[in-house]
C-alpha positions as CSV (number, residue, x, y, z in Angstrom):
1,X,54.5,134.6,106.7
2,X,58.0,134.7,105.4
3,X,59.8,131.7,104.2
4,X,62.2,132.2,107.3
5,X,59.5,132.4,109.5
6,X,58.0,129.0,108.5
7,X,61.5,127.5,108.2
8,X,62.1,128.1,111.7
9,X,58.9,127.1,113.1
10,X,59.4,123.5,111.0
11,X,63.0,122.8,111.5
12,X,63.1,123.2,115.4
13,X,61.1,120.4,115.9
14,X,63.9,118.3,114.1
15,X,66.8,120.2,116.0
16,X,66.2,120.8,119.2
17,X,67.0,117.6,120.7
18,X,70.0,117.6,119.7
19,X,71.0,120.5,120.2
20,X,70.2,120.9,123.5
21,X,72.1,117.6,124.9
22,X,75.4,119.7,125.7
23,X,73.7,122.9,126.3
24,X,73.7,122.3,129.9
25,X,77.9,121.3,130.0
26,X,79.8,123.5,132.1
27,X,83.3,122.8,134.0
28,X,83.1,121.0,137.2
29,X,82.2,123.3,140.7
30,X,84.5,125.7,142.5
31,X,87.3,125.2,139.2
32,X,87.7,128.3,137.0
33,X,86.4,128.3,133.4
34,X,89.5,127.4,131.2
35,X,88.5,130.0,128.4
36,X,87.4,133.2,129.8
37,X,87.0,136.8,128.3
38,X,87.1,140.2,129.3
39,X,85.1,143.5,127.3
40,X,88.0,145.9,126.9
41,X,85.8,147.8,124.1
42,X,85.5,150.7,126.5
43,X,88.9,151.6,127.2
44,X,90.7,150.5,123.8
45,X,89.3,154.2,122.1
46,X,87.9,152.7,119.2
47,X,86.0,155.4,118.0
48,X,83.9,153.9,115.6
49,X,80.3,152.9,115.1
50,X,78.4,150.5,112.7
51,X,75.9,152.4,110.4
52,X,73.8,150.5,107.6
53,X,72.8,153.4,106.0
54,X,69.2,153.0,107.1
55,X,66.5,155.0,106.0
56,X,63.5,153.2,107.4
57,X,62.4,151.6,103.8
58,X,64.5,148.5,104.8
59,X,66.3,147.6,102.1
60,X,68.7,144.6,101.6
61,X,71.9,145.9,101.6
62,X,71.3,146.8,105.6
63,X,71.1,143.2,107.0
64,X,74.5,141.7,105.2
65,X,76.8,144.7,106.1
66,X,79.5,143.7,107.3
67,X,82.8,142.2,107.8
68,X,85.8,143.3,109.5
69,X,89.4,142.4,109.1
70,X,92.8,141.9,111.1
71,X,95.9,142.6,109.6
72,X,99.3,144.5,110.4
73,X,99.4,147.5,108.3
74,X,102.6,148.9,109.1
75,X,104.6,145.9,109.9
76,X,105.0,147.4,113.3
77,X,104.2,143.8,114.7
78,X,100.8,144.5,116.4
79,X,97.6,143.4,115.0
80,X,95.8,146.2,113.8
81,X,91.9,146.5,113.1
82,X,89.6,147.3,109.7
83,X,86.1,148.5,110.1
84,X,84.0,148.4,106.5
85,X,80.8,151.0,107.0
86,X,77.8,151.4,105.5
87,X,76.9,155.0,103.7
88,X,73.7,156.8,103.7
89,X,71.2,154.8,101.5
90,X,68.3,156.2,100.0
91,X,65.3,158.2,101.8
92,X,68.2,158.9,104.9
93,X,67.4,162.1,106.5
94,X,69.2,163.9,108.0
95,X,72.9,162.2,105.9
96,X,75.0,160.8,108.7
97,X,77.9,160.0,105.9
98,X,79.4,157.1,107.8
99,X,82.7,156.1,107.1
100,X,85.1,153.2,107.0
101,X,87.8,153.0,110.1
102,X,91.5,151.8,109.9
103,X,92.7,151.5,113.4
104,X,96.7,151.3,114.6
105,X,96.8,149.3,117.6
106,X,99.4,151.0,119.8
107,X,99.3,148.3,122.4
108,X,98.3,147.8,125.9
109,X,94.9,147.3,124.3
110,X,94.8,150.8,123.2
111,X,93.9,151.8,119.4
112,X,94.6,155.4,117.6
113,X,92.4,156.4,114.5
114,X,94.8,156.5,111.2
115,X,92.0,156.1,108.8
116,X,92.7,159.7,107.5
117,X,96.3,159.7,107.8
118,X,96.2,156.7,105.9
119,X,93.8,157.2,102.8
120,X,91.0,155.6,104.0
121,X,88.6,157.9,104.6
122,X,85.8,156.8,101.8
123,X,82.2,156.5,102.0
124,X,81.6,153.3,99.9
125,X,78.8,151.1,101.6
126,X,81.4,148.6,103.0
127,X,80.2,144.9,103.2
128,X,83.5,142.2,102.9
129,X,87.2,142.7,103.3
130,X,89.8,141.0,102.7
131,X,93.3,141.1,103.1
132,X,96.9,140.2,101.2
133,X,100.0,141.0,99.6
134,X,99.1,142.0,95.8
135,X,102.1,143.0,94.6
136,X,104.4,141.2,96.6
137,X,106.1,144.0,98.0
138,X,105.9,142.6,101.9
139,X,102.9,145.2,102.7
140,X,99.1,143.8,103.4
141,X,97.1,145.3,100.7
142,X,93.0,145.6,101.2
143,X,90.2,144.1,99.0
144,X,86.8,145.5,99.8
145,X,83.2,144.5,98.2
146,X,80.6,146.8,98.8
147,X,76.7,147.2,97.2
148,X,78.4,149.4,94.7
149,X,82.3,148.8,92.8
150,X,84.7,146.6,94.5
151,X,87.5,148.9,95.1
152,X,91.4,147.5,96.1
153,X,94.3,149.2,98.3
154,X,97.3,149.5,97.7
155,X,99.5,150.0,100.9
156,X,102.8,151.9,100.3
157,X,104.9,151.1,102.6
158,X,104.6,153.9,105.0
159,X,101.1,153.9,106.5
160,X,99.0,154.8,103.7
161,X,96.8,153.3,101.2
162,X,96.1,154.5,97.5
163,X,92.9,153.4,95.8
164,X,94.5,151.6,92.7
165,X,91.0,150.2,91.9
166,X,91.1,151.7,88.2
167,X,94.4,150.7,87.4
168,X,93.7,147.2,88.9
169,X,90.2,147.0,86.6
170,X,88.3,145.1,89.5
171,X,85.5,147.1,90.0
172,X,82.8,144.8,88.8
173,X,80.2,147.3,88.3
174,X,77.2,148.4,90.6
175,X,77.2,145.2,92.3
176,X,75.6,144.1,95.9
177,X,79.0,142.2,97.0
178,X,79.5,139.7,99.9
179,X,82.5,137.9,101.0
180,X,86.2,138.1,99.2
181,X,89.4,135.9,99.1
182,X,92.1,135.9,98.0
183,X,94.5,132.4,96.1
184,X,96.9,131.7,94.2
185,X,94.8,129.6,91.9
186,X,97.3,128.7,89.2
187,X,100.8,128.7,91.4
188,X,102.4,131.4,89.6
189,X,103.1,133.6,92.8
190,X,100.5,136.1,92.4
191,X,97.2,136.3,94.2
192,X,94.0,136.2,92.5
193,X,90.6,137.2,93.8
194,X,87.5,135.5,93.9
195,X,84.8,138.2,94.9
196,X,81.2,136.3,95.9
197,X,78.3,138.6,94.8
198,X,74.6,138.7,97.2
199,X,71.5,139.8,94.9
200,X,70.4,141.8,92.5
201,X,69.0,144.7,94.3
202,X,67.6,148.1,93.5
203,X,65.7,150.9,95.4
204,X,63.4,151.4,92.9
205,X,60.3,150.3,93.1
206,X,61.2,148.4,96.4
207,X,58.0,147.7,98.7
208,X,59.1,146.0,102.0
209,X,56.9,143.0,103.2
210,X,55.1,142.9,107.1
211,X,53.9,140.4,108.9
212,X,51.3,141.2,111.8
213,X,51.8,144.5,110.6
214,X,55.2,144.6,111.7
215,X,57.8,146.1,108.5
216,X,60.6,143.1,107.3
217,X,63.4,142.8,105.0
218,X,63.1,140.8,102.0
219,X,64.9,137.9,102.1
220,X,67.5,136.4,98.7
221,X,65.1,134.6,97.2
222,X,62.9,137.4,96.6
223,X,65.1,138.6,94.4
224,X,67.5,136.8,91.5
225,X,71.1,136.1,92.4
226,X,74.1,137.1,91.1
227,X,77.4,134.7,89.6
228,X,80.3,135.9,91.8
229,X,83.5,136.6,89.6
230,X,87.0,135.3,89.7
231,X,89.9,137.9,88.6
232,X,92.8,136.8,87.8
233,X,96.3,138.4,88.8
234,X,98.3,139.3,85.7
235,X,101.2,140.5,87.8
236,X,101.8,144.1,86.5
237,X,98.9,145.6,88.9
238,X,96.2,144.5,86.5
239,X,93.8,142.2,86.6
240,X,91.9,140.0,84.3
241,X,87.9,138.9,84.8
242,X,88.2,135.5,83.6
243,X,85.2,134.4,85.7
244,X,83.9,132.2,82.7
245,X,86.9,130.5,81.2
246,X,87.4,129.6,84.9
247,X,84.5,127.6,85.4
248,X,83.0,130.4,88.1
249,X,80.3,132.3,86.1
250,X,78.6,128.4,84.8
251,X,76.5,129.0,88.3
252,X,74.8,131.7,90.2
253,X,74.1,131.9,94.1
254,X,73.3,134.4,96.7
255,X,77.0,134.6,97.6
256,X,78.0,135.0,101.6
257,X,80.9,133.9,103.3
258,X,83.9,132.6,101.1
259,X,87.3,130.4,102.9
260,X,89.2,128.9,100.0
261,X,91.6,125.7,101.1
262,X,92.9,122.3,99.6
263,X,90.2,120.4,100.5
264,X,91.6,117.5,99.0
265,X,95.3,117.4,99.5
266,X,96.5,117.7,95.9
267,X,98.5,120.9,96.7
268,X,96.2,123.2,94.9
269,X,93.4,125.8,96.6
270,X,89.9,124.9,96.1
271,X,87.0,126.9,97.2
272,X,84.2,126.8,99.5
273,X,81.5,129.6,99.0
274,X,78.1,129.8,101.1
275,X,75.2,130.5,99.4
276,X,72.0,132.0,101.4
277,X,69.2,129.8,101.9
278,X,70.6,128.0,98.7
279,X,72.8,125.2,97.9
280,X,76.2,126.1,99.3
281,X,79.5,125.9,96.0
282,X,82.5,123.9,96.2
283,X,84.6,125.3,93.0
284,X,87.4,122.6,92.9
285,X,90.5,123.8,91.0
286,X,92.2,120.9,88.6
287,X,95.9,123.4,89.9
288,X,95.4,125.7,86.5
289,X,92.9,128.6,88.1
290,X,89.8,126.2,86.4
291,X,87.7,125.1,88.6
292,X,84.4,122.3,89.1
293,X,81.4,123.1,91.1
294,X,81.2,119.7,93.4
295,X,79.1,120.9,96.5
296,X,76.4,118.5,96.0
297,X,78.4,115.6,95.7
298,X,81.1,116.2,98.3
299,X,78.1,116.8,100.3
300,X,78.9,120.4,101.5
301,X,75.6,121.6,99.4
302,X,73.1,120.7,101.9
303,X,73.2,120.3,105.2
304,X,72.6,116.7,107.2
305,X,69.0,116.3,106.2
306,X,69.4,117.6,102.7
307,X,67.8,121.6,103.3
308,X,69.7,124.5,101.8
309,X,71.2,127.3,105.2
310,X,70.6,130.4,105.6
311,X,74.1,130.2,105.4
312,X,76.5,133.3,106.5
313,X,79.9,132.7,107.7
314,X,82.4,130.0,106.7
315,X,85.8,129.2,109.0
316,X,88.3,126.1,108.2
317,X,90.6,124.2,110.8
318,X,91.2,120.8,112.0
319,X,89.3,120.3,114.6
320,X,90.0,116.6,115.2
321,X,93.8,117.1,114.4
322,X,93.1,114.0,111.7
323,X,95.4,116.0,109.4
324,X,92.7,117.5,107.5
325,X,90.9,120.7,107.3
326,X,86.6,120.6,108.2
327,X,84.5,123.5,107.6
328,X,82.0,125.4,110.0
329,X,79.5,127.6,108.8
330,X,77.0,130.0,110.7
331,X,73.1,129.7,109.5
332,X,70.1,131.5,110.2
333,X,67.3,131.0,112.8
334,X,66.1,127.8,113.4
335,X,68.6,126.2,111.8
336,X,71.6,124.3,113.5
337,X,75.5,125.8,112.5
338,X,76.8,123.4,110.4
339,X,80.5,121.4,111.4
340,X,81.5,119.5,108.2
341,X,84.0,116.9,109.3
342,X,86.3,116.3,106.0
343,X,86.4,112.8,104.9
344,X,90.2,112.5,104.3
345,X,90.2,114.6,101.4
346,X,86.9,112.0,100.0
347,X,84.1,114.6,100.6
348,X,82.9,115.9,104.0
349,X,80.3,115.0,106.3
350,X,77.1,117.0,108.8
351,X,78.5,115.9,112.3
352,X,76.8,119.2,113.9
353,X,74.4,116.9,115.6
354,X,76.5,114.3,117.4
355,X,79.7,116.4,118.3
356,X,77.1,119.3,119.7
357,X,78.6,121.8,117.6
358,X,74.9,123.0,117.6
359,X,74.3,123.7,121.1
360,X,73.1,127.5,122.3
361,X,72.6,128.6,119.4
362,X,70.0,127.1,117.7
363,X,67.2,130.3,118.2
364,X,69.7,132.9,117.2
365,X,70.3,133.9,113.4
366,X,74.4,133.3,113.4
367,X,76.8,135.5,111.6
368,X,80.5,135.4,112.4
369,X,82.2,132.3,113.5
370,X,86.1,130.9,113.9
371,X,87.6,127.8,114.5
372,X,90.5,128.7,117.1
373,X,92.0,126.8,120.3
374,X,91.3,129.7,122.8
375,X,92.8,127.6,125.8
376,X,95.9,126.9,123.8
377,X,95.2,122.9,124.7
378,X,95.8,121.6,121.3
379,X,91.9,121.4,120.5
380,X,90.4,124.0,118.7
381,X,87.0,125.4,119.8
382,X,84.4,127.0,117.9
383,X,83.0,130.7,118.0
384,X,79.8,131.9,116.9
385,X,78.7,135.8,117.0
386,X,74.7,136.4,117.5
387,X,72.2,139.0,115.5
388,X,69.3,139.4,114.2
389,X,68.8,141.0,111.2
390,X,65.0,142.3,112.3
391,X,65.1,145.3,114.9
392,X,61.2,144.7,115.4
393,X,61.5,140.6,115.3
394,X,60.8,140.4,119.2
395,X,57.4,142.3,118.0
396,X,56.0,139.3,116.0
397,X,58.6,136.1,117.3
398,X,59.2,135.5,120.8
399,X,61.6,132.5,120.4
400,X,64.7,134.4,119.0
401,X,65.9,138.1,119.4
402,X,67.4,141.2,117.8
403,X,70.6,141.0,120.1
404,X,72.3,138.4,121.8
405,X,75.1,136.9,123.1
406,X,77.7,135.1,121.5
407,X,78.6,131.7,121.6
408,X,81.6,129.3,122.5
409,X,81.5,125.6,122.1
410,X,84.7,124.3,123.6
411,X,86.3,121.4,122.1
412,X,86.5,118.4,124.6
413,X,88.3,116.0,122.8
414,X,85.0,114.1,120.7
415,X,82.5,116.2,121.5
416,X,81.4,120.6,122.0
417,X,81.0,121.8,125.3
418,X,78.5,124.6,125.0
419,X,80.1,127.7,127.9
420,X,79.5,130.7,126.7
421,X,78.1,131.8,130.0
422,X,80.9,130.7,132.0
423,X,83.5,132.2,129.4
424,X,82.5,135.3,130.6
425,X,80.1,136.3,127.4
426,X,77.0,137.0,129.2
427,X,78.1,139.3,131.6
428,X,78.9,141.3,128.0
429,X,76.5,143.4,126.8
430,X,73.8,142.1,124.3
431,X,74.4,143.3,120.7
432,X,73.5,142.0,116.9
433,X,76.3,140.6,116.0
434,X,77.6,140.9,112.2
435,X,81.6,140.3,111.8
436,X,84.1,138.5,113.9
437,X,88.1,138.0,113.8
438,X,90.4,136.1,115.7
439,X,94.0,137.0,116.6
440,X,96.4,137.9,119.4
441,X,95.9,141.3,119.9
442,X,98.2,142.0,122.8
443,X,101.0,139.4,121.9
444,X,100.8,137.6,124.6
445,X,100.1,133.7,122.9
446,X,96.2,133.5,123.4
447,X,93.6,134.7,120.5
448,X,91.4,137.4,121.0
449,X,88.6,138.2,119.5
450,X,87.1,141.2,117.8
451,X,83.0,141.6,117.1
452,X,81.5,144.0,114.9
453,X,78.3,145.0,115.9
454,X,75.0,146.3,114.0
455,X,74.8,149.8,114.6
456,X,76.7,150.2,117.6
457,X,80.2,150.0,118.5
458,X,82.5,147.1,117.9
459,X,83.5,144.4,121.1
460,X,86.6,143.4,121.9
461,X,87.2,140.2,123.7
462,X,90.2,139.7,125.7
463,X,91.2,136.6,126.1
464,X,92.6,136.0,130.1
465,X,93.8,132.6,129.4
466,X,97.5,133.8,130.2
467,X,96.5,136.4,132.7
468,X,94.7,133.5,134.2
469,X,97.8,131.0,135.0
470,X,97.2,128.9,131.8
471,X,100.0,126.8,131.1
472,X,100.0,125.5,127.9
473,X,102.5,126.1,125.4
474,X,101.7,127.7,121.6
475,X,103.6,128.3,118.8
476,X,102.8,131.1,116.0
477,X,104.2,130.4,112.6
478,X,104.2,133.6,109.9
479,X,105.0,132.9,106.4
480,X,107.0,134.6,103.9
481,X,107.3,133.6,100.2
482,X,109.7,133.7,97.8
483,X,108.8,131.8,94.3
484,X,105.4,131.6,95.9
485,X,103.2,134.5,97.0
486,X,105.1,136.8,99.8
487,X,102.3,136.2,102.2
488,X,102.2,132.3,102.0
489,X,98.3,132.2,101.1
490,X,97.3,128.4,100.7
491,X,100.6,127.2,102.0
492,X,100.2,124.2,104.3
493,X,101.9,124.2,107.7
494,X,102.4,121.2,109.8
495,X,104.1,121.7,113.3
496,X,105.7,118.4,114.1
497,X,105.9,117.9,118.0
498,X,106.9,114.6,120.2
499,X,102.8,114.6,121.2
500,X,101.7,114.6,117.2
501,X,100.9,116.9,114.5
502,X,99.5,119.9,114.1
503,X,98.1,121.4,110.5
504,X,96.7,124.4,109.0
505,X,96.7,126.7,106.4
506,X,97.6,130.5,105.2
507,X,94.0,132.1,104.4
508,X,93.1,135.3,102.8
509,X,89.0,135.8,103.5
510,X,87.2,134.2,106.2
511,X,84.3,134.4,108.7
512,X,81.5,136.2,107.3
513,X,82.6,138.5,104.6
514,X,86.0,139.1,106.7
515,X,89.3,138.5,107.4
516,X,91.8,137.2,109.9
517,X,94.8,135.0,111.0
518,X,97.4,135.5,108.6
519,X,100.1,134.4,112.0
520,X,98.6,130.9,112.3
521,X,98.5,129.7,115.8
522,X,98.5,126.7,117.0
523,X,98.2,125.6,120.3
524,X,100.1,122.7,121.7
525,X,98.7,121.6,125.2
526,X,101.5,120.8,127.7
527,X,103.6,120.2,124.8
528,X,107.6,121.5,125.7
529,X,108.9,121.3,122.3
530,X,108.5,121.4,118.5
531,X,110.6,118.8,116.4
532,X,110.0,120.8,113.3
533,X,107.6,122.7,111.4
534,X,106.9,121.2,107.3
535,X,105.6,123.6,105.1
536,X,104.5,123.1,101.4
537,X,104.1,126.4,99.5
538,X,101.4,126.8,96.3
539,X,103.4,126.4,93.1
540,X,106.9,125.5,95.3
541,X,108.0,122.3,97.1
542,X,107.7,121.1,100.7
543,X,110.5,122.2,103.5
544,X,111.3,121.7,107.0
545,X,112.1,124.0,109.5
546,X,114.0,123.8,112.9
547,X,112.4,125.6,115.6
548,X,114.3,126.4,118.6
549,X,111.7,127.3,121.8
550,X,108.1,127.7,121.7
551,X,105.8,130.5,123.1
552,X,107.0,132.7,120.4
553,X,106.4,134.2,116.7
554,X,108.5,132.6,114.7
555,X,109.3,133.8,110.7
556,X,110.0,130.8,108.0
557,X,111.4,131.9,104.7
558,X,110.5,130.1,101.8
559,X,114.3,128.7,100.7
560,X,116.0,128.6,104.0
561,X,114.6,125.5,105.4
562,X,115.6,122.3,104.0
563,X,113.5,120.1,101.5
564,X,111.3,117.4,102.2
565,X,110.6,114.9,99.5
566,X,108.3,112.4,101.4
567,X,104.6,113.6,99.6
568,X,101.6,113.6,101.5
569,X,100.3,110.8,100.8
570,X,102.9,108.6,102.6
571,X,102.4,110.6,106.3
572,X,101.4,108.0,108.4
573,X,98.7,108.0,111.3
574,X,100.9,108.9,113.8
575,X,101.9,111.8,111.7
576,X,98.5,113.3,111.5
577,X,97.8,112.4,115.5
């Protein structure tokens, strides 16, 4: 029997409990869930649909594609949509040639196909994404990993893309890649990319493994892993593999999800990288692009009783607005997601158990996840999308299942309330989940959510908290650099109300293998008014910003707020309230 197999059959016996004491939470009678969603996948025109290039001889590269991302490619001020594909593997007959999908939301929840008009159209086998501004020219450029050469985008300014993956020298060879992000590691303005890297696979000679006759995949540790790589931006369009003079090539995992932040509130950007069914990497940057593995003793390595995940997708947030960023990552069957609470910057710790961050989801292998307040109450809640990677697992296992439905946990103040049923998410069609984004996609102050789906279409959620009658107030902050990097990446925000603080951070690559959330949003409960909004930029200094009205966008301008010379360390506890 496969090593998952066993794992799952041993480690329910230590989760279940307690998992399952919020499972059962749901709002009171008669009252209206206060998160619900809507499917408006049919009628948005999305035309696209996931294909992993499968030929029947099951080979790896079809259970970790893929990502998706979020990003506004025209500067049109909608949130538009990017869809990696798979390409025809191997032994595939008759060639589908699937291809990658760039679509221009138009709004009204309705989406047009630009992916031609736009350069796009390629047939690399698409697993990450990721998304920023390279060359500082104010345009969202695209990162993409695939099993085959990373390849990078450069957007023009006037809706298209040009492959400038030659000229840029980040191809990486013949790789299988996994999730990418982009930093500024050294504070110089530009962004760098770290690029995590899965297995060393090839079709040759591949046999796959059965059990009860039924045909699996081979999992990562049948096969030797890969050290991810860390280019660095030289600022002229080039860049420069320094991934051993960083510190990154000294160790080797089978790379997954990857969310870099300043885990430790020195004013640098660290970074968190999931390994699968291996001990997790936390490369801590010393604020000159070299970096320390610390996972193990940060205690991000393991999980709460010291087993390696079948780790896949990594968000960070503040989920007990203590002022500091925790970590939740999606694991495979059996096993319980993980929420990391961070330790005040002093290491993190496994609180999945006793906040109920674990509860629904327990049977399901668990892909795409976020950390976002969906009610707007000031809390955010967690999201986890569902999917097996087995088409046949329901043949051998009847404790888990090839689709499912997602999962919310809302956040209830000290604890996860486990609703996914009364959020409206299983009247949705079942599916096997892969990627999953988070933004406003109609502009309307509440975070939708996008769902890319195995070998079917995507899902797109709709958020109805406005459409509802909710009532709580939001504010979303977007970011533009000057001395620092135009898009803000790794600067820390801190909206300053009359009810307490709010924090986060700009992130390029998060989720599993994706990207989203570059207009941070931050709900603010009942909350009437904003006192100011503090931001310190990577490589610049700290500045305030007055905010006149909330429900809004609002644009802050590195240089036109005014500076702030109280550090960090002096914010008091009401500050981080």
């Amino acid at each position: 029997m496969p090593r998952r197999c066993l794992t799952w059959l041993a480690r329910s016996l230590l989760l279940v409990a307690g998992a399952t004491a919020f499972m059962g939470a749901r709002p009171s009678h008669g009252e209206p869930p206060p998160i619900f969603f809507e499917d408006t996948s049919a009628a948005a025109g999305i035309g696209f649909v996931h294909d992993d290039g499968g030929s029947g001889n099951r080979f790896i590269p079809e259970t970790v594609t893929a990502g998706l991302a979020t990003l506004d490619h025209d500067l049109d001020g909608r949130i538009d949509l990017y869809f990696p594909n798979g390409s025809d593997l191997p032994g595939t007959e008759p060639r589908r040639r699937p291809r990658a999908m760039l679509v221009r939301n138009r709004g009204g929840w309705r989406f047009e196909d630009v992916t031609a008009a736009a350069g796009l159209d390629h047939d690399s086998y698409g697993v990450g994404v990721t998304v920023g501004d390279l060359d500082n020219d104010g345009f969202p450029d695209l990162c993409t990993s695939n099993y085959g050469p990373k390849r990078m985008w450069q957007n023009m300014g006037d809706g298209t893309f040009l492959d400038v993956t030659a000229t840029a020298g980040t191809a990486d060879g013949d790789k299988l890649g996994a999730g990418l992000a982009l930093l500024d590691a050294d504070g110089d303005g530009d962004l760098d990319l770290y690029a995590a890297n899965y297995v060393r696979f090839s079709p040759e000679g591949h046999v796959s493994p059965r059990i009860r006759g039924v045909p699996l995949y081979h999992g990562p540790r049948d096969y030797e892993a890969w050290p991810d790589t860390f280019f660095r931006n030289e600022g002229d369009g080039r860049f420069s593999d320094q991934s051993e003079s960083s510190g990154i090539a000294g160790r080797a995992g089978p790379g997954m999800g990857v969310v870099c932040l300043d885990e430790d509130g020195d004013g640098d950007t660290d970074i968190f990288v999931l390994n699968d069914v291996a001990a997790n990497f936390l490369f801590r940057n010393d604020g000159t692009g070299r970096f320390e593995e610390v996972g193990l003793e940060t205690g991000l390595a393991y999980d709460m009783i010291g087993q390696p995940n079948g780790s896949m997708g990594v968000d960070c947030g503040d989920v007990d607005n203590d002022g500091w960023l925790d970590l939740w990552m999606t694991s495979y069957q059996g096993e319980r997601p993980v929420l990391y609470h961070n330790l005040a910057g002093h290491g993190f710790e496994d609180v999945s158990a006793r906040t109920g961050a674990g509860a629904g989801s327990v049977p399901w292998v668990k892909w795409g996840c976020g950390i976002v307040d969906f009610d707007n109450d000031g809390r955010r809640d967690l999201f986890i999308a569902c999917g097996h990677i087995n088409d046949l697992v329901e043949q051998f296992d009847d404790a888990t299942a090839y689709r499912n439905h997602n999962v919310l946990l809302r956040n209830v103040g000290e604890r996860f309330m486990e609703m996914s049923a009364a959020a409206g998410l299983h009247a949705i069609p079942r599916h096997s989940a892969r990627g999953a984004a988070f933004d406003d996609l109609d502009d309307d102050g509440d975070i939708d959510g996008v769902i890319l789906n195995a070998r079917e279409a995507p899902t797109l959620l709709r958020n109805l908290e406005r459409e509802r009658g909710g009532e709580h107030h939001w504010l979303q902050v977007r970011l533009v650099g000057r001395g620092s990097n135009r898009d803000g990446v790794g600067a820390n925000v801190r909206v300053v109300t009359p009810e307490g603080v709010f924090i986060d951070e700009v992130h390029s690559g998060r989720g599993y293998q994706g990207h989203f959330g570059s207009r941070l949003h931050f709900g603010l409960g009942a909350g009437m008014a904003v006192d100011r909004v503090e931001v310190r930029w990577i490589g610049g200094g700290r500045e305030a910003f007055d905010v006149a009205g909330i429900d809004r966008l609002v644009t802050l301008t590195e240089g036109a707020g005014r500076p702030v010379d109280r550090p960090a360390e002096t914010e008091t506890e009401a500050d981080r309230r």
